[in-house]
C-alpha angles and dihedrals in degrees: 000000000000108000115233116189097173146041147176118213142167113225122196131185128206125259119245113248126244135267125242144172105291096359122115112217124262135209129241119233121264133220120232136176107215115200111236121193096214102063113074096183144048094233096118104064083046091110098024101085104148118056114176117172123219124271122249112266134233110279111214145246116293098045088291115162127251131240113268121229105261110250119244112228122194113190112214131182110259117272095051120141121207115216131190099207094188089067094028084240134151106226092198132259145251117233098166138061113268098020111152111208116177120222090193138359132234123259105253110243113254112243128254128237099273097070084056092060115125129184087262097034111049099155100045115184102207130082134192119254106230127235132276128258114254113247117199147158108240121193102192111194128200117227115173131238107227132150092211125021113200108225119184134128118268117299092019081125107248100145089057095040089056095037092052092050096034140051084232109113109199114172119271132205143141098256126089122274096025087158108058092166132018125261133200130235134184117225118198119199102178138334093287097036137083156134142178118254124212118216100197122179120259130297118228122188093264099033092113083062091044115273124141109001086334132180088359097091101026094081093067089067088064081082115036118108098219131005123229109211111205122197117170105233087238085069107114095220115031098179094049097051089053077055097050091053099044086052090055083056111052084038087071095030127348097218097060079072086062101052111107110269136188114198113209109191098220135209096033085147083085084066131092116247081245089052094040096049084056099050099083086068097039088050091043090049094043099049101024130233097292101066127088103230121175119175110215145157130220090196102049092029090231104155105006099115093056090044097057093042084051092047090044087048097049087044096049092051088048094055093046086050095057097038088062097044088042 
């Protein structure tokens, strides 16, 4: 399945219908985005780009109500914002199964001559137009729900990594940029614990200005719960790159720094025992005390265990957090 993050689309709603004598008024149909559980990407509206509700219809004779214009409903995976991009507005967003958001509302229906009757005027002969239909440019972005987003440059090793602890399968290669779009997977710790895993594409010193696949995938961090940092153990300065990562960050949004984060220092099956057996102290020494610093492999499955009870745990922490601030 191809993953579509973004898309462009024209809503329109339906006009209210008129008022008449003896007609009641009628709505127009709306159009809504509901949030589904089962779609993980955008992909479907892709070529849908216009969307345009019914009108409302003509009521009948004996103050008998009108058809109302039928509703359009798009489902989109959770985490999806609505913008209108002619006020520069965010319409809202839908984070839950089953959240209903509207794009544009109805025209209300006009009202028929018997809400105009007075003590002096029972048999009015006038009637109330009713109200237009809303017609807008939506951008609606994808932004995943994950409780921990996997951040690394390209070739940390992220896809193998997510695809050893999950039952998710991205494509992996030895050339830049194997992940071009993330992918979920879900990592289980034991039978009562769990949480979703983000596999993003990599991450190059610029990329918050543009450079290699750029802003694109930096949005879907906004909601992850905690960040993974991954450094393969070959790379010459383990602290700066952190660093590296982390300025790529704040230099989309600051506070994407400041999210809870675990570094896990990748691909130490390429050590020696003795060079393995000396890496605690290197690591402690490179990133200070007050990291937390695993060394693991996805090939050789060395540390995996550990990684993903210290990720459940964060997560965890995070959700309890939230739910109490929520």
């Amino acid at each position: 399945m191809k993953f579509v993050d973004h898309v462009r689309i024209q809503v329109r709603s339906g006009d209210g219908g008129a008022g008449a004598v003896h007609f009641r008024r009628e709505k127009g149909g709306s159009v809504l985005i509901e949030a589904d559980e089962n779609l993980y990407t955008l992909m479907d509206l892709r070529h849908q780009t216009r969307q345009v509700a019914e009108d409302g219809q003509p009521g009948g004779s004996q103050k008998a109500t009108g058809k109302s214009g039928k509703d359009i409903v798009l489902r989109v995976p959770p985490g999806t914002v609505a913008h209108d991009e002619g006020a520069g507005e965010v319409i809202g967003e839908v984070t839950a199964h089953g959240q209903r958001l509207v794009l544009a509302e109805g025209g209300i229906g006009g009202q028929g001559n018997a809400a105009f009757k007075t003590s002096t005027n029972q048999a009015p002969r006038h009637a109330q137009d009713g109200t237009p239909g809303e017609e807008k440019d939506v951008a609606l972005e994808l932004k995943l729900l994950a409780d921990v987003g996997v951040v690394g440059g390209p070739n940390a090793g992220k896809s193998t990594l997510i695809s050893t602890v999950s039952a998710a399968k991205p494509e992996q290669a030895s050339y830049p940029f194997t992940t071009l779009a993330p992918s979920l997977g879900m990592v289980y710790v034991d039978e009562e614990a769990s949480f979703v895993m983000a596999d993003l594409p990599g991450l190059i010193e610029g990329a918050s200005e543009g450079k290699g696949l750029g802003t694109r995938f930096l949005r879907h961090i906004e909601r992850n719960a905690v960040l993974l940092f991954l450094i393969p153990v070959t790379t010459k300065d383990l602290a700066g790159e952190l660093e590296t990562l982390l300025g790529e960050l704040r230099g989309h949004d600051p506070a994407l720094a400041d999210k809870p984060r675990v570094v896990a220092v990748s691909k130490i099956d390429v050590l020696s025992e003795d060079e393995r057996a000396l890496l605690p102290e290197i690591l402690s020494e490179a990133f200070g005390p007050e990291e937390t610093v695993l060394p693991i492999s996805s090939v050789a499955q060395i540390g995996l265990d550990r990684l993903t009870g210290t990720l459940w745990e964060r997560a965890r922490d995070e959700r309890e957090r939230s739910n109490v601030e929520g």
